[in-house]
N, C-alpha and C positions, 0 to 999 in steps of 0.2 A: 631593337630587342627590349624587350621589359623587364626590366627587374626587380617590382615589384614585389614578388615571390607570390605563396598562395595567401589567399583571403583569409584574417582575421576569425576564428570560429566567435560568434556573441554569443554569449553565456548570458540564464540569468540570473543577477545578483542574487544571494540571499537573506533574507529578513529574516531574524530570530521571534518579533510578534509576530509576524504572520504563518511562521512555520508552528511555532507553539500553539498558535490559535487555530490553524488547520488541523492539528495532530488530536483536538480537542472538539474542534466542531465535525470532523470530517466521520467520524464514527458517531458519530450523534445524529448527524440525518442518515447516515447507514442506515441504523438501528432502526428507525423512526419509518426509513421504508419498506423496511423486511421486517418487521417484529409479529406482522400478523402471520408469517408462517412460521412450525413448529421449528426446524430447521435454524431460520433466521432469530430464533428469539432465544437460543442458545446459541448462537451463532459467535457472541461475544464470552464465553466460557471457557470455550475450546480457542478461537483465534487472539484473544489478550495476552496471553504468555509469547504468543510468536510476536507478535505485534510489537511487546515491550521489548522482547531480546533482538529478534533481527530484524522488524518494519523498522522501527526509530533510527541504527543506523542506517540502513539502507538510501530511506527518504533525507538522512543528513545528508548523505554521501550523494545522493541523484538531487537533493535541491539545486546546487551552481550547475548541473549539468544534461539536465534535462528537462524542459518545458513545463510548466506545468498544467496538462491536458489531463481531461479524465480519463486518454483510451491510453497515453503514454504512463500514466503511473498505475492502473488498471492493471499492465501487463508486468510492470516492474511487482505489484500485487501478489501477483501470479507466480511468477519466478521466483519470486520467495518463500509463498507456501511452496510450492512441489521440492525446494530445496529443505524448507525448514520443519513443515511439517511431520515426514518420515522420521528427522534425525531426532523429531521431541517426541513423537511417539515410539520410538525405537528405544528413545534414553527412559521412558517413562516402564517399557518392559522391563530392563534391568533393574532400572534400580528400584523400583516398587513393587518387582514379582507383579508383574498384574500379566493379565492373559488378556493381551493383547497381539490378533492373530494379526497376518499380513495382508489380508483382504480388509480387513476395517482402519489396516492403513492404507490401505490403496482408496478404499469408500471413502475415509475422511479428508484425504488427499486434493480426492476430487471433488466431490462439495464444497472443501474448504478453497478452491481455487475458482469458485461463482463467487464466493463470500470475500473472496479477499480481494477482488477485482474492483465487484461493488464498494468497497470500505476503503482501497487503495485508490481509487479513481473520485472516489468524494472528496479522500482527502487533496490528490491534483486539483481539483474542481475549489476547495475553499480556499486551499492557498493561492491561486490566481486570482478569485474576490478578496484576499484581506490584502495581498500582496500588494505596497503603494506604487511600486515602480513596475507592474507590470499590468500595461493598461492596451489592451488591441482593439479590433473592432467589433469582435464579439465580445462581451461582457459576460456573460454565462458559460464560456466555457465550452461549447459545442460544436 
């Protein structure tokens, strides 16, 4: 009988230059490849406020624990806008009176979860180039 027990999950480490450095380049070739549409060149207006409050921890909190891929932070992206989104446009009706109905928070919702994928999945994508200890056989990330 073995009693090994179960396999070890490997995590990967994490690097504070290369998270800092991702968090700084990964939205910069965002930018860089969505800026020629109208959408994407406001695109960092409307998602920087979500980004600063809930992307930052999120990506601290999933760096040791999940890969970093462009499709696995992409969706970690995702799941952040459709959480965070609503609740800053929702907190942005109250407390600034603004007439902000519930379809152009559903509209911003959804756009903002193309945009957060793109800008959440660059950022996966840079931190595994800057990242020194994590080196595969793909180098680009794909």
């Amino acid at each position: 009988m073995n009693k090994a027990g179960p396999a070890k999950r490997v995590t990967p480490p994490r690097n504070l230059f290369a998270f800092v450095g991702a968090l700084i380049l990964g939205p910069i070739l965002a930018f860089i490849a969505t800026f020629w549409t109208v959408v994407g060149f406001y695109a960092p207006l409307f998602g920087a406020p979500i980004f600063i409050v809930a992307g930052i921890p999120v990506f601290w909190v999933a760096a040791p624990r999940v890969w970093p891929h462009f499709g696995s932070y992409a969706l970690i992206g995702i799941m952040t806008n459709v959480v965070a989104m609503p609740f800053y446009l929702w907190l942005g009706r109250i407390l600034f009176d603004a007439s902000i109905s519930n379809e152009l928070i559903l509209w911003m919702t959804g756009v903002g979860c193309i945009f957060a994928a793109i800008y959440a999945g660059s950022i996966g994508w840079s931190y595994r180039i800057l990242h020194p200890d994590i080196y595969e056989k793909d180098v680009f990330g794909l």
